[in-house]
N, C-alpha and C positions, 0 to 999 in steps of 0.2 A: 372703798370698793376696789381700787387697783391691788392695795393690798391683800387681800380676801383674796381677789382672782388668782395673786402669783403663789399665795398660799395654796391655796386648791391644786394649782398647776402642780405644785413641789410634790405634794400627798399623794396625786394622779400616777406622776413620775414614777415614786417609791414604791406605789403597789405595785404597776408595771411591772417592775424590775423583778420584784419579789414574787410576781406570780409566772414570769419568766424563766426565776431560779426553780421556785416551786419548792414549798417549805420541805418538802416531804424528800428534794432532793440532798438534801444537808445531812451527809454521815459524816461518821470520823472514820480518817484514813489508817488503811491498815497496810502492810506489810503483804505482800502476794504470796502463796506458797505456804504460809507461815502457820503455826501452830503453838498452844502454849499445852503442856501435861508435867504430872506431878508426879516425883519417883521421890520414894522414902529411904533415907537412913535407917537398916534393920539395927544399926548399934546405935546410935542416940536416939532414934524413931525422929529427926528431923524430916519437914516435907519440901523439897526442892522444886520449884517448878523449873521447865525446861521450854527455853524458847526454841522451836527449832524451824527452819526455812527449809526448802527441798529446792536445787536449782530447777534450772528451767527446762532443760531434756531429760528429769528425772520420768513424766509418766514417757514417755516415750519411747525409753530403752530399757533394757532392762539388766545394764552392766553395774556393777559395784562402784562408790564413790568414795575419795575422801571425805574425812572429816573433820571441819575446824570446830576446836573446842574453845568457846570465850569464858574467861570470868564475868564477874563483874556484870550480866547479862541486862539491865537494864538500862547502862550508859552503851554496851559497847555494844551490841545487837544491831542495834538500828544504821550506829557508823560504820559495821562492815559489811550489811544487809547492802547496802546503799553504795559504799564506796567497791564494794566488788561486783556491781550488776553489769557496768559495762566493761569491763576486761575478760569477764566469764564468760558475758554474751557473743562478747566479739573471739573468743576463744584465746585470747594473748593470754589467759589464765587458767589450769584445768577449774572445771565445774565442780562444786564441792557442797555438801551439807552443811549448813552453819549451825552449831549448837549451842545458845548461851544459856550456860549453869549462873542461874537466880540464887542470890544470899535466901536461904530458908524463909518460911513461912511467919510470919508473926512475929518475926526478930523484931529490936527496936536499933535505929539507924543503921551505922555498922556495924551493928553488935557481930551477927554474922559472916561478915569478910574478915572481922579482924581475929576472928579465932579460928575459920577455914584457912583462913592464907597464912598465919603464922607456925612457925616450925617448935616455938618453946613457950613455956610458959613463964610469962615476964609480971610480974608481982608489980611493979612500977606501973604497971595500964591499967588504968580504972575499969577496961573491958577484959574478959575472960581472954587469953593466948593460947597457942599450940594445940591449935588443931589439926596441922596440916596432913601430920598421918593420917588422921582417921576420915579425913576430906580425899588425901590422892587415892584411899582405900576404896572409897565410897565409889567417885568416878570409875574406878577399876571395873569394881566389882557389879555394881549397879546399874552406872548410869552405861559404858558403854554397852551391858548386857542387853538392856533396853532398847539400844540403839540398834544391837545386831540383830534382834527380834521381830522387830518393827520395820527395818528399812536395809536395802541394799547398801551396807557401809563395806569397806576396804580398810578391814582390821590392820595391815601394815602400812594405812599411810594417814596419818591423824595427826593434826597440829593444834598445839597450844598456843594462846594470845593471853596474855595476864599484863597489866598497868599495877603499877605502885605496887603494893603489898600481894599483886595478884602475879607481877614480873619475880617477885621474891619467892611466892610459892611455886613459880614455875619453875626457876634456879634448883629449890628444893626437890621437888620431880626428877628435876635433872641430876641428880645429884645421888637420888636414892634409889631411884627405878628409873633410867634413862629410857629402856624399850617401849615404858606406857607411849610417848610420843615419836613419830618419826621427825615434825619440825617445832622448834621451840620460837616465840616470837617473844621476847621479853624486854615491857616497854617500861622506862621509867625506876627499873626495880629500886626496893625498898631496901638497899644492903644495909644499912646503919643499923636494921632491928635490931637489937637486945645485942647491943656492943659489940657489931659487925658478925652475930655468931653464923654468920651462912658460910665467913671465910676459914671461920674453924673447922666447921664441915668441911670442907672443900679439903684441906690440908689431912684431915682424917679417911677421907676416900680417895686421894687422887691416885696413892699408889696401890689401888685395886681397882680402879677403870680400866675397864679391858674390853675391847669386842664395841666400844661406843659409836653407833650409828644414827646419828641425830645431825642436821640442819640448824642453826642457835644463831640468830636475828637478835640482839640487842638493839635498841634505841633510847637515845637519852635527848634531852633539851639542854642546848647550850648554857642555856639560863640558872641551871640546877645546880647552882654552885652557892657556897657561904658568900664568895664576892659579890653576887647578883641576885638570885631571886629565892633561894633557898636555904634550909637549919643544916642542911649538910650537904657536905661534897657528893654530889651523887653521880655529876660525870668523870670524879676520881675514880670512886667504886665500880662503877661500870666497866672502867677501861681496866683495872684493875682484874677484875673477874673476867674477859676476855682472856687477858693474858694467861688467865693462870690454866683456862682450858688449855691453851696453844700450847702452854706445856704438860699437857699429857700426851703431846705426841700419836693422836686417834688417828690414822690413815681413813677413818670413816664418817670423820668428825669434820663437820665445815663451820665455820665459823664468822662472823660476819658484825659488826659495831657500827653505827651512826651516830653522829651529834649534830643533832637538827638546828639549824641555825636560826638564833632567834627564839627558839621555844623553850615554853619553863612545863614544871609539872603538869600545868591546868591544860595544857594546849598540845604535849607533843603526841598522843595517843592517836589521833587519825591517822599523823604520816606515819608511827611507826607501825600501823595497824598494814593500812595497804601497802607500803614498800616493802614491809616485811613478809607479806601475804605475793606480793610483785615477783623476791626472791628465792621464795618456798616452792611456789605453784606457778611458775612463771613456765613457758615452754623452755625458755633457755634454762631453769635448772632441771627440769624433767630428762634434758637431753646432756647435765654437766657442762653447761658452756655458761655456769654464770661466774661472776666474780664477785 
């Protein structure tokens, strides 16, 4: 009998609780502001969905924003949705539209990133390459047209965020149309691709960069070395491509490297996400007083 009672007692307990929570309250959590819509590729007919956020004095005024553009939109969304809520709030950060561009409709794994984000087509990867032209095209043409249609954006001041292969297409951007972006945030990049060809590139345009007015945020993990956690030297390449901007000598060109300590591939994308977001849209560079 005592046992029965304390049984009963326990069951008693757990409805309580439960009709306290109240079944009917249990959603899944979303994202405030937020929106998901789909823009198509009129040259592949690929269907892209578009994650996008609207800050928080967006209904309330009615002046132009920037806009950050993410790759990768289904890991990185949520980490800058989140890690920029209280700096924008508090104003230490301008207020900005977030837009993460979704790997295509129906792909299978990466099949999508790894032929948006590459510059060539590399015969050795069991996935299709070189897509990146017709990917920076698409943004161009497309996705920011939609953005200008639909919402109060600030055509000259738009930044890109790309990781791994998405840090490589950024490069690549930068590289071939630097005006699409005014700040480049590129974390982890992927320079080893297809026998470092991004530094061939580079070598083949540097003595035609002229007029380059771009913000360029690198970030690497300490860890992302042959010695330590990684197939290649990645914080050679990084520091590497740094440099080679610096010599091009851009009066317009800022430039900026970190090596996160302690981080490898899997883990350095948050901090280079917001610090590099910190030194973009920070009021000290809105005003030139960063370093």
């Amino acid at each position: 009998m005592k046992y029965l009672l304390l049984t009963l007692l326990i069951v008693t307990s757990l409805c309580s609780l439960q009709s306290l929570a109240g079944e009917g309250d249990i959603k899944p959590f979303h994202i405030p502001r937020s929106l998901v819509v789909e823009v198509t590729d009129p040259v592949t007919k690929r269907v892209y969905p578009l994650f996008i956020k609207l800050p928080k004095s967006y209904s309330s005024s009615d002046r132009n924003y920037p806009v950050i553009y993410l790759t990768d939109a289904w890991y990185a969304f949520q980490i800058v949705s989140g890690a920029t809520r209280y700096p924008m709030n508090t104003k230490t950060m301008e207020q900005a539209i977030i837009v993460g561009i979704s790997h295509a409709k129906g792909s299978q794994g990466d099949s999508s990133r790894v032929l948006d984000y590459t510059p060539t087509v590399n015969k050795s990867w069991r996935k299709q390459t070189g897509g990146a032209k017709q990917h920076m095209e698409f943004i161009e043409n497309e996705v920011f047209s939609y953005m200008a249609r639909n919402y109060r954006v600030d055509s000259n001041n738009r930044t890109f965020i790309g990781h791994s292969l998405g840090g490589l297409f950024g490069s690549y951007i930068l590289l071939t149309k630097p005006q699409l972006f005014k700040n480049y945030i590129l974390g982890s990049p992927s320079y080893w691709f297809d026998n470092k060809f991004i530094f061939g590139l580079e070598r083949s345009v540097a003595k035609t960069m002229a007029n380059v007015n771009a913000n360029v945020f690198i970030a690497i993990g300490e860890r992302e070395t042959k010695a330590l956690e990684s197939s290649h030297d990645m914080v050679d390449d990084a520091k590497m491509f740094y440099e080679k901007m610096l010599a091009w000598q851009q009066p317009d060109l800022k430039a900026k490297i970190v090596v996160i300590p302690e981080a490898n591939h899997q883990t350095a994308f948050p901090t280079t996400a917001i610090q590099g977001l910190h030194w973009a849209l920070s009021r000290c560079n809105m005003s030139n007083k960063c370093t």
